[in-house]
C-alpha positions as CSV (number, residue, x, y, z in Angstrom):
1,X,3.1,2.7,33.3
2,X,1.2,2.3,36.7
3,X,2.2,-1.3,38.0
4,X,-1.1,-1.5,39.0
5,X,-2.4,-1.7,35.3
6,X,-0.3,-4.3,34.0
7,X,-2.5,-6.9,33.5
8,X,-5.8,-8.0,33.8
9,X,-7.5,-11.1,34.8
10,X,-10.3,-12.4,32.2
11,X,-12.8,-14.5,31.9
12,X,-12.7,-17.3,29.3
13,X,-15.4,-15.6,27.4
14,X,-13.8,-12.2,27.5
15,X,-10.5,-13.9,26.3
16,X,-12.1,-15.3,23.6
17,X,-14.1,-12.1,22.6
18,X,-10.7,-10.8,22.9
19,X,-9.5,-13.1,20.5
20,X,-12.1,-12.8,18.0
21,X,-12.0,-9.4,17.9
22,X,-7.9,-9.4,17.4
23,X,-8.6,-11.7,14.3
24,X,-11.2,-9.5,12.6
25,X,-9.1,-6.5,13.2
26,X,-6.3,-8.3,11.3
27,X,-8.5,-9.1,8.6
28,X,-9.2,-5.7,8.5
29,X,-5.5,-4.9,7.7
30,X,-5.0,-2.5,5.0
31,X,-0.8,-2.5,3.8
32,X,-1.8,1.1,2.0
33,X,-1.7,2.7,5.5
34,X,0.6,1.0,6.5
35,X,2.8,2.3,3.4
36,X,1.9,5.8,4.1
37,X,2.7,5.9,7.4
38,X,5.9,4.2,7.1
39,X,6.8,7.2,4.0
40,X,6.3,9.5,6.8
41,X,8.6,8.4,9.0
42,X,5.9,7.3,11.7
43,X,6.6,3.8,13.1
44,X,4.1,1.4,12.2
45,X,5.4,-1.7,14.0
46,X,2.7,-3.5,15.3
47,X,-0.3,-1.7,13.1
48,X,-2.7,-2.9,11.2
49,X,-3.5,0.2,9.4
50,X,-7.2,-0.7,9.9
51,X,-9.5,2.7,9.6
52,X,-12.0,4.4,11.9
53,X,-15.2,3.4,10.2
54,X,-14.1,-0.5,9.1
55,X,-13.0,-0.3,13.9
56,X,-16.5,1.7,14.6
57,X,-18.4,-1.0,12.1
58,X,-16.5,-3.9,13.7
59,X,-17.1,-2.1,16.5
60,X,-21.1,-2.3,16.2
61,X,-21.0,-5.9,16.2
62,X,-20.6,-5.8,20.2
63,X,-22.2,-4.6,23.0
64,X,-20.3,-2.2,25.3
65,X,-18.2,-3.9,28.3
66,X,-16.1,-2.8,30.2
67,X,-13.8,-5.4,30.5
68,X,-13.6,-6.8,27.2
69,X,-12.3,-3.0,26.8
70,X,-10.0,-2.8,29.3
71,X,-8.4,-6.2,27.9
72,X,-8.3,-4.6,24.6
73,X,-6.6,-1.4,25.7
74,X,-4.3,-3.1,27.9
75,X,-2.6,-4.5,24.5
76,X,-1.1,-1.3,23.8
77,X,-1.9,-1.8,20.0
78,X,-3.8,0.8,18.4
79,X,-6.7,-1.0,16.4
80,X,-7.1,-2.6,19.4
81,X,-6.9,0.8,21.9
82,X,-9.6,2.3,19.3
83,X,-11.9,-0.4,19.5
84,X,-11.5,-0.5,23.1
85,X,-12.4,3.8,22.9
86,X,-15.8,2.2,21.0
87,X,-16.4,0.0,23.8
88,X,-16.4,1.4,27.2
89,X,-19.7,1.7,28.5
90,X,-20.2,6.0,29.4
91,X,-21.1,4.9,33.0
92,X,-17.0,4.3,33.1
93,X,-15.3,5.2,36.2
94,X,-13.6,8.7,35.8
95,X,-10.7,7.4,37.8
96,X,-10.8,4.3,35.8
97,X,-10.5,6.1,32.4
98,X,-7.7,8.5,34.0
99,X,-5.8,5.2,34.8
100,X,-6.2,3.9,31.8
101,X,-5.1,6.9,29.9
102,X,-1.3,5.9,31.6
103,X,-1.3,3.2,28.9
104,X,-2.4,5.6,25.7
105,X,-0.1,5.1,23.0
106,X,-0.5,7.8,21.3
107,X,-2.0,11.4,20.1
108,X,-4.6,9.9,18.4
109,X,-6.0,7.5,21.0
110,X,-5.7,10.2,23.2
111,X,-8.1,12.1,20.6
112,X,-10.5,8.9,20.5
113,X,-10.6,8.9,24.0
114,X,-12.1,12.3,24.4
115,X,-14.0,12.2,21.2
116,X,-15.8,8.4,22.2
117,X,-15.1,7.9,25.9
118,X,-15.4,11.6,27.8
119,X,-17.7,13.7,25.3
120,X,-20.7,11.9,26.8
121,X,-19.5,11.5,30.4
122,X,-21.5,12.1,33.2
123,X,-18.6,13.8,35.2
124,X,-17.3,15.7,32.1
125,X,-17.1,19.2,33.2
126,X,-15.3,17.6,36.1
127,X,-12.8,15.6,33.9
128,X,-12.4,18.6,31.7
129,X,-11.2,21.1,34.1
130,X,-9.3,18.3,36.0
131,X,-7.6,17.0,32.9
132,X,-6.5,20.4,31.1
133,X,-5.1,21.2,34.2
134,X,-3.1,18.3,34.1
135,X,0.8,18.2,33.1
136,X,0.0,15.0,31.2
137,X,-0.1,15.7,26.7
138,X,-2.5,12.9,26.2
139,X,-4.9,13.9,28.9
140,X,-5.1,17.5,27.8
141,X,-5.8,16.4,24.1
142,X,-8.3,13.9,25.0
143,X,-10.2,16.8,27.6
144,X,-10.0,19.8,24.0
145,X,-11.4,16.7,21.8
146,X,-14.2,15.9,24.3
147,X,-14.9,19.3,25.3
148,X,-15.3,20.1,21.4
149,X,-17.0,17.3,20.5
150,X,-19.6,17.5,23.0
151,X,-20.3,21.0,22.3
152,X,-21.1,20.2,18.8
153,X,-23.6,17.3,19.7
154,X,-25.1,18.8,22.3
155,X,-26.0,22.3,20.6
156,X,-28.5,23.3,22.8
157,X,-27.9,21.0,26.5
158,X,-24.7,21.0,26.7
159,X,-23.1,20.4,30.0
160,X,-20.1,22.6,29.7
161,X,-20.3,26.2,28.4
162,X,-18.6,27.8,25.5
163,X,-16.6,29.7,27.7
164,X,-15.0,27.1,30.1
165,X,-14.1,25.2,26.2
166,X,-12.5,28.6,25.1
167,X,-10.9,29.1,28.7
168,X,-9.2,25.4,28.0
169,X,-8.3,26.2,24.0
170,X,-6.3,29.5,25.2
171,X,-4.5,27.8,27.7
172,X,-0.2,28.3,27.8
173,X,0.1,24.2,27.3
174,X,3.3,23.1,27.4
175,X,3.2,20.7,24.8
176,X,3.5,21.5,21.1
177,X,0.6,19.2,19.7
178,X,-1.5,19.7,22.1
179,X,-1.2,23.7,21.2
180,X,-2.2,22.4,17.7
181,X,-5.5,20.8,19.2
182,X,-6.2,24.1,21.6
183,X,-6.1,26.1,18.8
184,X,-7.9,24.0,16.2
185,X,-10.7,24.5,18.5
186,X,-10.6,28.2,18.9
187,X,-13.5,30.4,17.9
């Protein structure tokens, strides 16, 4: 982890809204995830089991900030990573989001990330290019779910073409899951 992104400091009322939002997630906890990902061998220590639509509802309830996302992330829990994905403002530093992405816990954050945090950038073709480059699993899945995602949003203005996407989806990757993602994006 970078040293630098240990900790950060909050204001009471992000605290709280960090609180809050910590509670409600662990009202949200459902033990039948939690079941099924234990009986396949995943390690669910510290999950709620909470789902993507009962996070992006919660979600709803609060306006995007910034730092009330970055305390969220910084928790390394995954409810809490997702609902920080659903609250980062898309004016988001690039370098910020690349920092923070040192602290992703895991394939799928890394796909929410891309999906809710980078499809909609301003810099994306930038942080495509400069992420599927990278020699770093989670910022490669995140650039193939963004790329993806903001190709099927954005039909006809798209700011990346279908052939920089396909360029990234035929890349030699390393990494066996993220060869999964390329190729679940192929044409």
């Amino acid at each position: 982890m970078n040293p630098g992104m240990d900790y950060v400091v909050l204001s009471q009322e992000t605290e709280e809204k960090v609180k809050e939002i910590s509670r409600r997630i662990h009202r949200l906890q459902n033990w039948g995830s939690i079941a099924s990902l234990r009986h396949l061998g995943v390690n669910a220590h510290g999950q709620v089991g909470a789902g993507y639509l009962s996070l992006k509802t919660l979600a709803a309830d609060y306006t995007p900030d910034e730092s009330l996302a970055e305390a969220l992330w910084m928790t390394r829990k995954r409810e809490e990573q997702m609902m920080a994905c659903f609250l980062f403002p898309q004016s988001i530093n690039k370098e910020k989001i690349t920092q923070l992405m040192s602290s992703c816990i895991s394939t799928e954050i890394a796909e929410y990330v891309g999906s809710l945090c980078v499809s909609e950038h301003h810099e994306l073709k930038n942080i495509l290019k400069t992420w599927s480059e990278s020699s770093v699993p989670f910022l490669q899945i995140a650039a193939l779910c963004a790329g993806a995602r903001h190709l099927v949003v954005h039909k006809t203005d798209a700011l990346i073409s279908t052939d920089l996407f396909q360029e990234m989806t035929h890349k030699a990757y390393q990494d066996k899951y993220v060869r999964l993602v390329a190729a679940r994006y192929r044409l």
